[in-house]
C-alpha positions, 0 to 999 in steps of 0.5 A: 540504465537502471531498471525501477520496475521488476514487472511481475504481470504486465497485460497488453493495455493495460488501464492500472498498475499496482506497485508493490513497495516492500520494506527495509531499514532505517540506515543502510547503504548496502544495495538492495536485493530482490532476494533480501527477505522483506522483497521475497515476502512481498511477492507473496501478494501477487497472486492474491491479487491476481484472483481479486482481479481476475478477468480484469488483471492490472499491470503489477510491477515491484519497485527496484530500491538502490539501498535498503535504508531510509536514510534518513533526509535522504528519504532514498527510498521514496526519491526511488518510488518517484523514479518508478512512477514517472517511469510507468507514466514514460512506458504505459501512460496516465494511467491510474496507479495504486501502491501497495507499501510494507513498513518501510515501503509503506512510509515510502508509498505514504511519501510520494502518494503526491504523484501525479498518477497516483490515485490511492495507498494501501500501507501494510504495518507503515513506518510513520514517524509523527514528523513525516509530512501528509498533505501530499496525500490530498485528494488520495484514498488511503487504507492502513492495516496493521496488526495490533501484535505489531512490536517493530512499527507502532499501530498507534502511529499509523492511527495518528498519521491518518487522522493526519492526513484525513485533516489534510484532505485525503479519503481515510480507512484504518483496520486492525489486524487482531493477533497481527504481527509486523512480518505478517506471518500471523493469519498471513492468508487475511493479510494476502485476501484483505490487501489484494481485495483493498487494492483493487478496490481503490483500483475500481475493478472490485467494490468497496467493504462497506465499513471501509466505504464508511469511513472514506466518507468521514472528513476533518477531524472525525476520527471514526473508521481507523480501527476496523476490525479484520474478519477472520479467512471464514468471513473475509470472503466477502470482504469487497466483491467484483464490479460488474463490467 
């Protein structure tokens, strides 16, 4: 049987799991690699993640795609985060499950957020065609970040789809990357810290900035909270603190 899940970081009882989604293209059949360069760079939020946790480590697993394309109504990659949710429900149980998606990883963590076990997306640079549906995320938290450098996926798309999808019922914050490019190599060590901080905050084992708690708050139409600027690695320190036990 074919493996959904590479775990990066499995703790014996575990009570969370981060999935982590990277990206891909918008047509391709040919199967996909851990070693394609869009994995390997996602890898680089693992340990990120696990100083933002420390003490309180969720499990961390990489999901397995079958091809590195979209393809586009066969949505391949979104059926595959499906397979690996349910597969960490058959292996760990209910237990609350954050993704954490890049570009094309970020438009398949968008699309299967109606899971069950899922309970809230952070989306890196996401692919969000104005098409793509959003009701599935009622009931979610969901936190974008994108760089506004970014000439591969456009940040005002990401923009649209979550004042979409706050209309439709999920809890919403949106930041800016400024100088912020697709690959996330421009101030790669503020896209490591805010992302691994976001994604355990929505995992409850760190607080919550409190500009992003801000915008959570907003509902409807109220599109406030979607452009929060990212602070600088000198002041990000104190972007979201560890929740005493």
């Amino acid at each position: 049987m074919r493996r959904v899940v590479g775990w990066r970081v499995r703790p014996a009882g575990a009570r969370a799991v981060l999935l982590i989604l990277h990206g891909g293209q918008e047509a391709s059949t040919v199967p996909a690699s851990s070693w394609q360069p869009a994995a390997v760079r996602m890898r680089g939020f693992v340990a990120p993640l696990l100083r933002a946790t420390a003490g309180r480590p969720p499990a961390v697993g990489l999901v397995r795609y079958r091809y590195q394309g979209w393809n586009g109504e066969r949505a391949d990659p979104a059926k595959d985060v499906v397979a690996a949710l349910d597969a960490v429900v058959a292996e760990l149980g209910p237990v609350p499950v954050v993704l954490l998606g890049h570009s094309m990883g970020g438009r398949a963590a968008l699309r299967a957020a109606g899971h069950q076990a899922v309970t809230g997306v952070v989306a890196l640079a996401p692919w969000c065609p104005p098409e793509d549906p959003c009701e599935q995320l009622a009931g979610r938290t969901l936190v974008t970040l994108h760089g506004d450098r970014d000439r591969v996926t456009d940040p005002a798309a990401t923009v649209d789809f979550a004042a979409r999808a706050r209309l439709a019922g999920a809890r919403v914050a949106g930041i800016e990357v400024a100088g912020g490019d697709h690959a996330m190599l421009r101030r790669s060590r503020d896209w490591h810290l805010a992302a691994a901080r976001l994604s355990a905050a929505l995992l409850g084992i760190r607080t919550v900035p409190p500009e992003v708690a801000a915008a959570l708050e907003l509902r409807g139409a109220d599109q406030g909270g979607l452009r929060i600027p990212l602070p600088y690695s000198r002041r990000i320190i104190n972007f979201g603190a560890p929740k005493a036990r």
